[in-house]
N, C-alpha and C positions, 0 to 999 in steps of 0.2 A: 166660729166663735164671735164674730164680727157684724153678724147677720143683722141688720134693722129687723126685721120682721119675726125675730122670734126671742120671746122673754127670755130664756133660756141661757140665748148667743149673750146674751149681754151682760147677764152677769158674771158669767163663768168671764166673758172679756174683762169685765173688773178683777176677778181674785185672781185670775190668770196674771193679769198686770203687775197685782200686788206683789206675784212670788216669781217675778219671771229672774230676777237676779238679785234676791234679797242676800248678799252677802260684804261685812262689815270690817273691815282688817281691826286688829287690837291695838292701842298707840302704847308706846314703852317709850318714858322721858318724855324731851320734847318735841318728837319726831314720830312719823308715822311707819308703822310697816306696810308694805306692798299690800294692796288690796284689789279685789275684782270689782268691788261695786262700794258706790257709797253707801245709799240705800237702796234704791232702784233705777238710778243710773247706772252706767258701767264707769267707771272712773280710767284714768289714763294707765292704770298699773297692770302689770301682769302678774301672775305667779311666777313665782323661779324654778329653774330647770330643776326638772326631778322631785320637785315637792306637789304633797297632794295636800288640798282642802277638802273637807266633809263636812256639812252645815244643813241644819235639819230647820226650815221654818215652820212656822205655825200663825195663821195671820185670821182671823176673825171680824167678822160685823158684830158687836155684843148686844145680840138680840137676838126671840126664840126665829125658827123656822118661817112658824108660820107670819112672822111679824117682819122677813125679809134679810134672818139671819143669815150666818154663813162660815163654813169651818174649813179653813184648805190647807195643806200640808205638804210641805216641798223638798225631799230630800235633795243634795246637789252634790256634786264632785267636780273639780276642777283641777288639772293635772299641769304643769308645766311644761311646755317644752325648749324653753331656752327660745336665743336671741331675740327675747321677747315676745315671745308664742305661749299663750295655752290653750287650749280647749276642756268644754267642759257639758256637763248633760243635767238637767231637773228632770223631775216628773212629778208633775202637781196634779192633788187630786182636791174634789172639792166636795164638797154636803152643803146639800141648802132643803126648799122645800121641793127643790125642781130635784131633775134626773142627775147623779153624782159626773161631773165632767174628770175626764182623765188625761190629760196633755204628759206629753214627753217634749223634750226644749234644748236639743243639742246646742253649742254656740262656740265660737271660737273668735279670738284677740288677738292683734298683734300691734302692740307700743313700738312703733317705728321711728323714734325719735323721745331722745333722753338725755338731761342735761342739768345734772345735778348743782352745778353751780349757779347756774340761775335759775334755779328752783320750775325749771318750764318741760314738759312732757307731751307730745303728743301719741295716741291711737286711733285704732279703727274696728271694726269687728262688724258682725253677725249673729243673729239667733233666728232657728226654723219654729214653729210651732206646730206641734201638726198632733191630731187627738187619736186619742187609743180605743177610741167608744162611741159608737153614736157619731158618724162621721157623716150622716146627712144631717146634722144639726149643725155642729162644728167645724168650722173653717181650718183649711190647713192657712198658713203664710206664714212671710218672713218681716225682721225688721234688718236693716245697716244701719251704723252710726259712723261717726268719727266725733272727736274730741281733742280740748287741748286744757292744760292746767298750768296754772301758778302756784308755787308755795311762796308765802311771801315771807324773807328772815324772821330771825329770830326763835327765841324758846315756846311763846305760842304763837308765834304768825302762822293764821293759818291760810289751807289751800283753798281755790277759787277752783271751777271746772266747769266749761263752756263747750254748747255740741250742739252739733244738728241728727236726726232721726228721720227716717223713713221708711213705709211700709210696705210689703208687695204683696200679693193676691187677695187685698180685703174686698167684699162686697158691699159690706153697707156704704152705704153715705154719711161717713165719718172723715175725721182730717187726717189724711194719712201722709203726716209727718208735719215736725215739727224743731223746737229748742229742747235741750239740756243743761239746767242749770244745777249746781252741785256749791256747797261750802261747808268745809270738817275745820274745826274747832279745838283745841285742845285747850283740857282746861284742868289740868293733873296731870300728876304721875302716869295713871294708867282708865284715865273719864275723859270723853271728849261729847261737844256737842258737832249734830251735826244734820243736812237736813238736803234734800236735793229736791227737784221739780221736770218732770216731763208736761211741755205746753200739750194744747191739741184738747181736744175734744172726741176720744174713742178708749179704748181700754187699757190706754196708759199716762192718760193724763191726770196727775195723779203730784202734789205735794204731801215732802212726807218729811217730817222733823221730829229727830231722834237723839239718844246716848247709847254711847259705844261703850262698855266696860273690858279692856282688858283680865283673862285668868290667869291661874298657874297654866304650865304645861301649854303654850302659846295657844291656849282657851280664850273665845270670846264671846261676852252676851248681847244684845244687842235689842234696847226696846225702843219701839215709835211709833205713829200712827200717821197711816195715808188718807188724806182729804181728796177726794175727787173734784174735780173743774167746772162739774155741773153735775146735774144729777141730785133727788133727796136722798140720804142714806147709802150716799157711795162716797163707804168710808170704812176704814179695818183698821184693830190692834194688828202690830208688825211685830211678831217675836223669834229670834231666834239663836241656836248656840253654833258656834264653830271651834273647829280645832285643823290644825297644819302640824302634816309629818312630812 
């Protein structure tokens, strides 16, 4: 996916990026619920034991094919498993003018430290990438991160998220790792702003600033757009809905 030498690697390395953890928690009041990702960080939370997430994205370049569009689709699940564990799997698929890329993206977290009264959290985790198609084009690799957060008082003080990243089995000559920088916003009832940044220069560096809508039925909508770091035209609407049972 990561290949220099092949057009192909490189964009699917973009939408691949785009949806590798597009998932948004819902804020109710003035406080957040647990969430896996901000935007395309992971953020310091986990899901709670026994609860499941299902979040479908939909992340686009709004332009035809042949002018270097591009349409990827990322179902997701993410399961709980207590003491701050969960694990969870995508599988994004992509349409452009090129050959349709097909990745699956197991990943697993563990918040190994939580401390509600001074609003501070740290994590760690993993995600594999590895493609379903077309695998002398496509790169398999991994990323790790770690992370830590502040929520700062108050009814909208909001939270800060700071991390390091890095990659393993990339080929090209890209920067394989990097920062994470993260800030959610609450700015209502149930609206929040909110925007995160992976540094680097490869297929996930990548800001992206968004609003988070709370639903009924702990539904959330979530719309914003990724700017890439370099690159013309490496850039995508980010849409997507969640629910947790």
């Amino acid at each position: 996916m990561l290949n220099s030498t092949s057009v192909a690697a490189k964009l699917s390395g973009m939408v691949i990026a785009l949806g590798v953890v597009g998932v948004m928690a819902n804020w109710q009041c003035q406080t957040a619920r647990a969430q896996s990702t901000i935007f395309n960080i992971p953020s310091t939370d986990a899901v709670a034991r026994q609860k499941v997430y299902l979040e479908f994205d939909f992340i686009s370049h709004l332009e035809s094919h042949a002018n270097g569009g591009f349409q990827t689709t990322v179902p997701r699940v993410v399961v709980g498993l207590g003491r701050g564990v969960e694990v969870g799997v995508n599988v994004a698929a992509t349409t452009s003018a090129l050959p349709t890329t097909l990745y699956i993206q197991p990943n697993v977290k563990w918040q190994f430290y939580a401390n509600e009264s001074s609003g501070v959290a740290l994590a760690a985790g993993a995600i594999a990438f590895t493609p379903l198609k077309d695998r002398g084009v496509n790169d398999s690799f991994a990323m790790v991160y770690a992370n830590v957060s502040k929520k700062i008082k108050g009814r909208f003080g909001p939270r800060l998220t700071a991390g390091g990243y890095g990659l393993g089995g990339v080929e090209a000559d890209v920067d394989t790792g990097g920062v994470m920088l993260g800030y959610e916003q609450s700015l209502a009832s149930r609206a929040s702003f909110v925007a995160d940044w992976f540094s680097g220069e490869n297929g996930f560096g990548y800001v992206t600033p968004g609003f988070s809508f709370a639903l009924p039925k702990s539904g959330l909508l979530n719309i914003g757009y990724s700017i890439g770091n370099a690159g013309r035209k490496n850039n995508g609407l980010f849409v997507y809905y969640g629910v947790t049972f």
